[in-house]
C-alpha positions in Angstrom: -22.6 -8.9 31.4 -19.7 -11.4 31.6 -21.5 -13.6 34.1 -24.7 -13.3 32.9 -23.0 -14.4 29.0 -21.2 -17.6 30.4 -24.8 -18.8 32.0 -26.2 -19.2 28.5 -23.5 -19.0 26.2 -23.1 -22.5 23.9 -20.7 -25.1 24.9 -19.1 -24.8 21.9 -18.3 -21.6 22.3 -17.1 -21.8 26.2 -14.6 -24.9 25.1 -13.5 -22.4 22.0 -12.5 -19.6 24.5 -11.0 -22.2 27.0 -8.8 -23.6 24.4 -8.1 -20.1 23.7 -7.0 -18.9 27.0 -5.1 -22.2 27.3 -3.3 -21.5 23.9 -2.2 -17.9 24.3 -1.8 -18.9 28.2 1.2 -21.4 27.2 3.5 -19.2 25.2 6.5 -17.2 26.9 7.5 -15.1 23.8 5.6 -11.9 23.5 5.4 -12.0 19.9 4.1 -15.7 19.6 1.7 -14.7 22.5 0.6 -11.3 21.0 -0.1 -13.0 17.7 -2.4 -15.9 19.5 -4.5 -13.2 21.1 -5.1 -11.6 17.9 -5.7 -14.7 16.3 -7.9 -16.4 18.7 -9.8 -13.4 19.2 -10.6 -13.0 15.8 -11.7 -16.7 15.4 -13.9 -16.4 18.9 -15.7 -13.2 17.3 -15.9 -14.4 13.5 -13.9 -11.3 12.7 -11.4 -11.5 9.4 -9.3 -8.6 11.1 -8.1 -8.2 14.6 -5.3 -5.8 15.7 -4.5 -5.9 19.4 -2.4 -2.6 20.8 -0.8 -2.8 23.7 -0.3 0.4 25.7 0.8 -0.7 29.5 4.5 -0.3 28.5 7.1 2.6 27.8 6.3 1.9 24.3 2.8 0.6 22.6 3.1 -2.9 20.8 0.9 -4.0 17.9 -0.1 -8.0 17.0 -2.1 -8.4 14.7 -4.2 -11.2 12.8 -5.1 -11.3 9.0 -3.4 -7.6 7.5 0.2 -7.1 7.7 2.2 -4.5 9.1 1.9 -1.8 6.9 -2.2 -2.4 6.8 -2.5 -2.3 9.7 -0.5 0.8 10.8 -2.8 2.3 7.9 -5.8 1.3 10.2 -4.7 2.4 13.1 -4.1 5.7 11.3 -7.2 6.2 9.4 -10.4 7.7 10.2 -12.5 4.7 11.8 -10.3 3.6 14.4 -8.8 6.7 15.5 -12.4 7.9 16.0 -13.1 4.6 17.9 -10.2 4.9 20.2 -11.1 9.0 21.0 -14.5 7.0 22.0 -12.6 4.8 24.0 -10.7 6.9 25.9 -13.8 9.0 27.3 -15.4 5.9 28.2 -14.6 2.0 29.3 -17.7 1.3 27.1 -17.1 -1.1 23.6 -17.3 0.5 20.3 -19.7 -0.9 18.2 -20.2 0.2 14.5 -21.0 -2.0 11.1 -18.0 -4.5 10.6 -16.0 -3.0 14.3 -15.8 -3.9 17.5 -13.5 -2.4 19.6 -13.1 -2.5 23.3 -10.1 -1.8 26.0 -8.5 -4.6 27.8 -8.2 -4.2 31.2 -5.2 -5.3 33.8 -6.2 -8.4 35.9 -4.1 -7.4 38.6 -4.7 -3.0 38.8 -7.6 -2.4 36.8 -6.1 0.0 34.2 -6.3 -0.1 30.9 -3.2 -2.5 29.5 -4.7 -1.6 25.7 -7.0 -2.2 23.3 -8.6 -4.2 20.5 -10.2 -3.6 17.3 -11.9 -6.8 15.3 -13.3 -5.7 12.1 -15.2 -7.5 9.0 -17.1 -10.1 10.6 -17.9 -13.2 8.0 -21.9 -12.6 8.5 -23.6 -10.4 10.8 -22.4 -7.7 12.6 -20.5 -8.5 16.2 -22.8 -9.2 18.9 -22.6 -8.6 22.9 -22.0 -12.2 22.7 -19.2 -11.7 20.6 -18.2 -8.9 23.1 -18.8 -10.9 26.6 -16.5 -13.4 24.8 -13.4 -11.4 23.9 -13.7 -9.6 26.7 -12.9 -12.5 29.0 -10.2 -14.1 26.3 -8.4 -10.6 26.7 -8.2 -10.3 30.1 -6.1 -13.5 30.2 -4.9 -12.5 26.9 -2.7 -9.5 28.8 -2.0 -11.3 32.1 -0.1 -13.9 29.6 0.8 -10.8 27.4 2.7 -9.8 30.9 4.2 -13.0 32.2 6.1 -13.0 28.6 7.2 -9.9 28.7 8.5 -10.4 32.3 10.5 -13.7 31.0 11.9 -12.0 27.9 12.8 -9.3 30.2 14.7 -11.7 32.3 16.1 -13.7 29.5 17.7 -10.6 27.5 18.9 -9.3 30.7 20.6 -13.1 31.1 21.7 -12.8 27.8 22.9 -9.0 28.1 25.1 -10.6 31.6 26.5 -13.3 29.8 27.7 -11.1 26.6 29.1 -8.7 29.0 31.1 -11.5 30.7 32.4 -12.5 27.2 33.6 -9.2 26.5 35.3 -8.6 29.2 37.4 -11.6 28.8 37.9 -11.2 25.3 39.0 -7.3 25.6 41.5 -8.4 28.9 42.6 -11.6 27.2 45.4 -11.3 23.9 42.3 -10.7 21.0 43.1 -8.1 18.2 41.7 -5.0 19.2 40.0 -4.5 16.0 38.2 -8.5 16.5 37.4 -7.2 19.8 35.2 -3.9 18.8 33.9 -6.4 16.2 32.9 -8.9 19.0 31.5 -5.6 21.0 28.7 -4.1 18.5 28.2 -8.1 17.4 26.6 -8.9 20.7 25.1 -5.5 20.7 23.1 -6.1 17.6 22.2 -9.8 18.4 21.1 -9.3 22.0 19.0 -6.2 21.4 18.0 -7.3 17.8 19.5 -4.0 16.3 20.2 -3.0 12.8 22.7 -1.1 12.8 25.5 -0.8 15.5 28.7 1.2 16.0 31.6 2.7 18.0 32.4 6.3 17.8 35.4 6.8 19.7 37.3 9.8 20.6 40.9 11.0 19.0 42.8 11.6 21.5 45.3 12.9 19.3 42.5 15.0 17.6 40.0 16.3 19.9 36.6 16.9 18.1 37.2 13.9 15.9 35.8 10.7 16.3 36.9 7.6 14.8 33.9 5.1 13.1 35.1 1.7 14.6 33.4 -1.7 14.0 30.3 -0.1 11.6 27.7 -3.0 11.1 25.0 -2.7 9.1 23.7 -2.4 5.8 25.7 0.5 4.4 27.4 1.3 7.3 30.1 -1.9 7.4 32.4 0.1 4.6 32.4 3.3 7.1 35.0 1.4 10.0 38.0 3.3 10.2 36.5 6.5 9.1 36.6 9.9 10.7 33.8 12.1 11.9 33.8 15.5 13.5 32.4 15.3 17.0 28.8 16.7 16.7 25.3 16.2 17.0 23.8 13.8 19.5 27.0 11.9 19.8 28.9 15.5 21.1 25.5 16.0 23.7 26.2 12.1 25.0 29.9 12.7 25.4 29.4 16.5 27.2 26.6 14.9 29.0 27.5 11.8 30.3 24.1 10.5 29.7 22.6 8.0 27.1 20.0 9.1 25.1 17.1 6.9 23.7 14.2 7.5 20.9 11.8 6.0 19.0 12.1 8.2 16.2 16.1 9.5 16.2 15.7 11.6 12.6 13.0 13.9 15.5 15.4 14.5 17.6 16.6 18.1 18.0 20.5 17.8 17.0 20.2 14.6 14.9 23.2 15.0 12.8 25.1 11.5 12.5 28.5 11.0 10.5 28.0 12.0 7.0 28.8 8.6 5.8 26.3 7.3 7.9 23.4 9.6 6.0 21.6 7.6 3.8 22.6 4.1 5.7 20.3 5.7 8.3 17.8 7.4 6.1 14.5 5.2 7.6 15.9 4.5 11.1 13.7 5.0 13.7 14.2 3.4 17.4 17.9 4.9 18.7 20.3 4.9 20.9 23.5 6.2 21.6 25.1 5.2 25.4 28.6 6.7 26.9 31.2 4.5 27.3 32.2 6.1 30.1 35.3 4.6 32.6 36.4 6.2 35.9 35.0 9.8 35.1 36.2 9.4 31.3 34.3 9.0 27.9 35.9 7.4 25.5 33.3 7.3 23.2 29.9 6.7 22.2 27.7 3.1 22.0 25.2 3.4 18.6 22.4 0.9 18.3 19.8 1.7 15.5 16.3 0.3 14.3 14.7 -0.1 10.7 11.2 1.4 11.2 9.8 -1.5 9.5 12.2 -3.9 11.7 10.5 -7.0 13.5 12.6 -6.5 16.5 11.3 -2.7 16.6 10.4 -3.1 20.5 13.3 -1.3 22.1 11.9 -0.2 25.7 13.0 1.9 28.2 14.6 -0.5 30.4 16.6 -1.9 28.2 18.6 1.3 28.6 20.3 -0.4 32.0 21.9 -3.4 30.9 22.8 -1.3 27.7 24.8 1.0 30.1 26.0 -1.8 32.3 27.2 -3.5 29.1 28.7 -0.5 27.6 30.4 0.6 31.1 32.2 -3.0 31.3 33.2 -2.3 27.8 34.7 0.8 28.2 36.9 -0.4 31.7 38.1 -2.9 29.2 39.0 -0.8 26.3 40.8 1.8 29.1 42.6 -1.5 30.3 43.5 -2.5 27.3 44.8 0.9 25.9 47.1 1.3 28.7 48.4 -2.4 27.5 48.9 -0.8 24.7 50.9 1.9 26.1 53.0 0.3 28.3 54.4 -1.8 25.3 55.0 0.6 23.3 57.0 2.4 26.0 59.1 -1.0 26.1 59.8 -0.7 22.2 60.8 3.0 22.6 62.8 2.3 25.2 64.4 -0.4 23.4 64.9 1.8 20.4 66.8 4.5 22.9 69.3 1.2 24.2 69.6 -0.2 20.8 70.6 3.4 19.4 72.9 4.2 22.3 74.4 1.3 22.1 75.5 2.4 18.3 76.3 5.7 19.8 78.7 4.5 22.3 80.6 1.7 20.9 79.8 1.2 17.0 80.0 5.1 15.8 83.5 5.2 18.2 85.0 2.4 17.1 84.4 3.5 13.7 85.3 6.8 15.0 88.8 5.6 16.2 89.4 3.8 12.7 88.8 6.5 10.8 91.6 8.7 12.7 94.1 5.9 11.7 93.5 5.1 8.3 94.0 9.1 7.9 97.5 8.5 9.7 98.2 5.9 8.1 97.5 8.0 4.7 99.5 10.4 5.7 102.5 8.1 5.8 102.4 6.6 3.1 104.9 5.7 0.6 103.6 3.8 -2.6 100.9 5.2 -4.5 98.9 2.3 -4.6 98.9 2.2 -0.8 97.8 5.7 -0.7 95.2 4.9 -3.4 93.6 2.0 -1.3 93.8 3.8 1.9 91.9 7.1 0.6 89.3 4.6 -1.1 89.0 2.8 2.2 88.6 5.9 4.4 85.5 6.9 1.8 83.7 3.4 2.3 84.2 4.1 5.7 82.8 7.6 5.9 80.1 5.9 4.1 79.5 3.2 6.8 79.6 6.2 9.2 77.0 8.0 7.8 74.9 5.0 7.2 74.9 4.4 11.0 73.9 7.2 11.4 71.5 7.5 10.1 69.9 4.4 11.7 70.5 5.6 14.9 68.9 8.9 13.7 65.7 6.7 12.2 65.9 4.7 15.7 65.5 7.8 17.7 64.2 10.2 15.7 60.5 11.5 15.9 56.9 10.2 13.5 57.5 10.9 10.1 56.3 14.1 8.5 57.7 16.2 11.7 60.6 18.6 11.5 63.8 17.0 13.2 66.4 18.2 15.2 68.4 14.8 14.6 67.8 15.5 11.4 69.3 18.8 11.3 72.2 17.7 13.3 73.1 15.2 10.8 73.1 17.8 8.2 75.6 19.9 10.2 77.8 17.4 10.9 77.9 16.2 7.3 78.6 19.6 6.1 81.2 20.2 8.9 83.2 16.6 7.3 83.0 18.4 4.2 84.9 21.3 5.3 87.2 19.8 7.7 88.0 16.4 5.5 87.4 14.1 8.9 84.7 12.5 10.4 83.2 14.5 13.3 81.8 12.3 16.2 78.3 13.0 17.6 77.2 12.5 21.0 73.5 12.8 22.1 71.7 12.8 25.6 68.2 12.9 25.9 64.9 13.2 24.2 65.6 15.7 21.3 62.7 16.3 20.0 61.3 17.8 23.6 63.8 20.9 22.7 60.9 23.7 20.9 61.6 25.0 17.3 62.8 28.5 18.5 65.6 26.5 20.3 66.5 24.2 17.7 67.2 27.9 15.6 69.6 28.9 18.2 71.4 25.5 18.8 72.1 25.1 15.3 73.1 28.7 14.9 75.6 28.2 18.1 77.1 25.3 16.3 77.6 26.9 12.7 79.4 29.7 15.2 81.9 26.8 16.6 82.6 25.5 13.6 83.7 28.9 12.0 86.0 29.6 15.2 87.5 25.9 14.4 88.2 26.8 10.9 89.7 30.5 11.8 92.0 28.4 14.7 93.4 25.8 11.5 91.9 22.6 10.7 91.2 20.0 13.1 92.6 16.7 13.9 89.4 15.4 15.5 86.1 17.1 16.3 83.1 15.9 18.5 79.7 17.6 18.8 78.1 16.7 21.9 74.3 17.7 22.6 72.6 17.0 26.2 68.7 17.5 26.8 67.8 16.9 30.5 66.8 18.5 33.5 65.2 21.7 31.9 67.8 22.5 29.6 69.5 21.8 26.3 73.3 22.1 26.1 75.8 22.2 23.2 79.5 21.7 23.2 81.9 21.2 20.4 85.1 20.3 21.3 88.0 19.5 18.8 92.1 18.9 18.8 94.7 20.7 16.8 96.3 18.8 13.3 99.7 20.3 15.0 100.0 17.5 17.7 102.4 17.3 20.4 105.5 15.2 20.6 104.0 11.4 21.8 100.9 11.9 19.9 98.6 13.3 22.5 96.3 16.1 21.2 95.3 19.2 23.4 91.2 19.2 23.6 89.5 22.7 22.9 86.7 23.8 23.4 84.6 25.7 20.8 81.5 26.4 22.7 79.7 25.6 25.3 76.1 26.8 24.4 73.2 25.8 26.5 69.5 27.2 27.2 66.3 26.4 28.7 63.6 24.0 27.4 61.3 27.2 26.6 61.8 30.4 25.1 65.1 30.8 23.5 67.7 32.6 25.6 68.5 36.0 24.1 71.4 37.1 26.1 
């Protein structure tokens, strides 16, 4: 019927469909090209309406020409063409009814159907099988050029998706703030793949079923970043999984259940997807892209899934990179916390130590009252200084806030024990601490109470140290302290009080 049109159809109309096929033939973007067809097939068939529905791909695409978007989902809804495209599918011939034509468009390269178009109202007579011949040949081009575009914006987002992914990576490796660099992350996200909403969900690994909302963007989601979220849902299937999952209506999925302060930011998404970020066997969390339903870029496909993945792989090497950066300096600042703190250990709390013992030798010499006065009130500021040393070294090694401490509990011994005994004792610590479990905490400090009674029962001390070693599997007390009663020269007799020690696990109960 095609051949037999173009023998006698006008010249007017043959140059209107060349121009046509040249105009819609010319474009690259599949929006732009999709809108053309409509257009120009409405103007080649007189029609008012047109709606062209594409259905070669994972997902069908509307254009459309004179209704908008809502209209003409209404259309393609309602009674007339739904009937039409039943019609349709049982057979390749048009659809012909007062004010409709509809007909499929064929594939120029394979023959199957690439989709289908409806032009309705015609300005005065109803559509002809001119009308038909005519479209018929403007849509077969129509979807070879529908193709070509979709090929290049395939090529160009995957371009785009590379080049994004090389940006990331040097900005996550290079010396950004972590927090610019999620930022940067769902950014690109969003403006490659023309999301509306984006957002990390990353695992606590301090707090397993918990996930932390990082870099939130969208409308009503942007207040959410640095929220928590218990892991659930579709986010806990793509961690368990592995595997990222991808819809074009998310609320439908079984196990849609997103962060409750994501709720009504999300109320009329449609398109979703959420992809692992997954590094050397490990997730670390969760990739969220979202869609309006109404949203122009509303053409999410199927293969976009792979550069997603590739982009949200590279992302995650870079976060595990970067996390171990962040580990490895804060091992240097512990570490320089322990020096700094034995460094007061071993030279400022002796020597303060050692000044203390004289000034209460010197007191006990002493002739004039005012002397003695001065001496006693500089032995207090230096107890004071003592304790205030302390207590840094104590702040420099101790463990978070809001945990039970064992330094802590020390330094209430030893306070109480200067109390009793009117001198300074002298602490001396080995080790992490805080490794030593609570039970075993409850018998050290129990086992130096003990020592300190047997001191008092043996007389009051000239000097006392308390010296506690964690290593090697154990913990290990010893109080040691010298007799008031010294021996001719001044040389005090060390004794020993106890010498308490007990594994790193269950208290010893011998």
């Amino acid at each position: 019927m095609v051949d037999g049109w173009s023998r006698h159809a006008d010249r007017n109309t043959l140059v209107r469909l060349v121009e046509a096929i040249v105009d819609v033939g010319s474009q690259v973007d599949v929006e732009t090209v999709g809108t053309r067809v409509a257009a120009a097939a409405a103007r080649l068939a007189g029609a008012r309406t047109a709606i062209v529905r594409l259905t070669s791909g994972p997902t069908a695409r509307t254009f459309r020409h004179g209704v908008g978007a809502d209209d003409a989902a209404r259309l393609l809804a309602g009674p007339e063409l739904t009937a039409a495209r039943g019609l349709l599918a049982k057979s390749d011939e048009p659809v012909h009814r007062p004010g409709l034509l509809a007909l499929l468009l064929p594939a120029a390269d394979t023959g199957s159907v690439a989709g289908e178009l409806y032009l309705l109202d015609r300005r005065d007579t109803s559509f002809s099988a001119d009308d038909e011949a005519a479209v018929t040949v403007l849509g077969t081009a129509a979807v070879t050029a529908l193709h070509n575009a979709e090929r290049y914006e395939t090529e160009r987002r995957r371009q785009r998706w590379l080049r994004s992914t090389a940006e990331l990576t040097h900005q996550l490796l290079g010396r950004t703030n972590r927090r610019e660099a999620l930022d940067l992350l769902v950014t690109r996200l969003r403006q490659v793949s023309g999301a509306d909403f984006g957002g990390l969900l990353l695992l606590d690994p301090a707090n397993p079923g918990t996930v932390v909302l990082e870099a939130a963007q969208g409308a009503g989601l942007a207040d959410t970043t640095g929220g928590r979220a218990p892991l659930r849902g579709l986010t806990a299937k793509v961690v368990s999984s592995g595997q990222s999952m991808v819809s074009e209506d998310l609320r439908a999925v079984p196990g849609y259940n997103p962060p409750p302060a994501w709720h009504a930011a999300l109320a009329n998404v449609g398109v979703g997807m959420l992809t692992p970020l997954t590094a050397e066997g490990e997730v670390l969390g969760v990739l969220f892209a979202g869609w309006q339903r109404d949203s122009q870029s509303e053409g999410l496909t199927v293969p976009d899934v792979a550069p997603v993945e590739m982009f949200a792989s590279q992302a995650a090497l870079a976060l595990r990179h970067q996390r171990a950066q962040e580990a490895r300096i804060e091992q240097r600042v512990l570490e320089d916390r322990d020096r700094i703190a034995q460094d007061l250990h071993e030279r400022v709390i002796r020597r303060l130590f050692d000044v203390s013992a004289k000034l209460h030798l010197v007191a006990s010499l002493r002739d004039g009252a005012e002397v003695g006065t001065r001496v006693e009130r500089a032995i207090g500021d230096l107890d004071a200084a003592t304790r205030e040393v302390r207590g840094a070294i104590f702040a420099l090694t101790g463990p978070p806030p809001g945990t039970h401490s064992l330094h802590a509990d020390l330094l209430a011994a030893i306070d109480r024990a200067r109390e009793r005994f009117g001198i300074v004792p002298r602490l001396v610590v080995h080790g992490p601490l805080e490794s030593v479990p609570q039970p075993v905490r409850a018998e050290l400090l129990a086992a130096a109470r003990a020592a300190f009674d047997r001191i008092e029962e043996a007389g009051p001390p000239s000097r006392l140290q308390v010296e506690v070693r964690a290593a090697q599997g154990e913990v290990r007390l010893r109080v040691t302290y010298s007799a008031v009663d010294e021996p001719p020269g001044g040389l005090a007799y060390e004794q020993t009080a106890t010498d308490w020690q007990a594994p790193l696990g269950e208290p010893d109960q011998s």
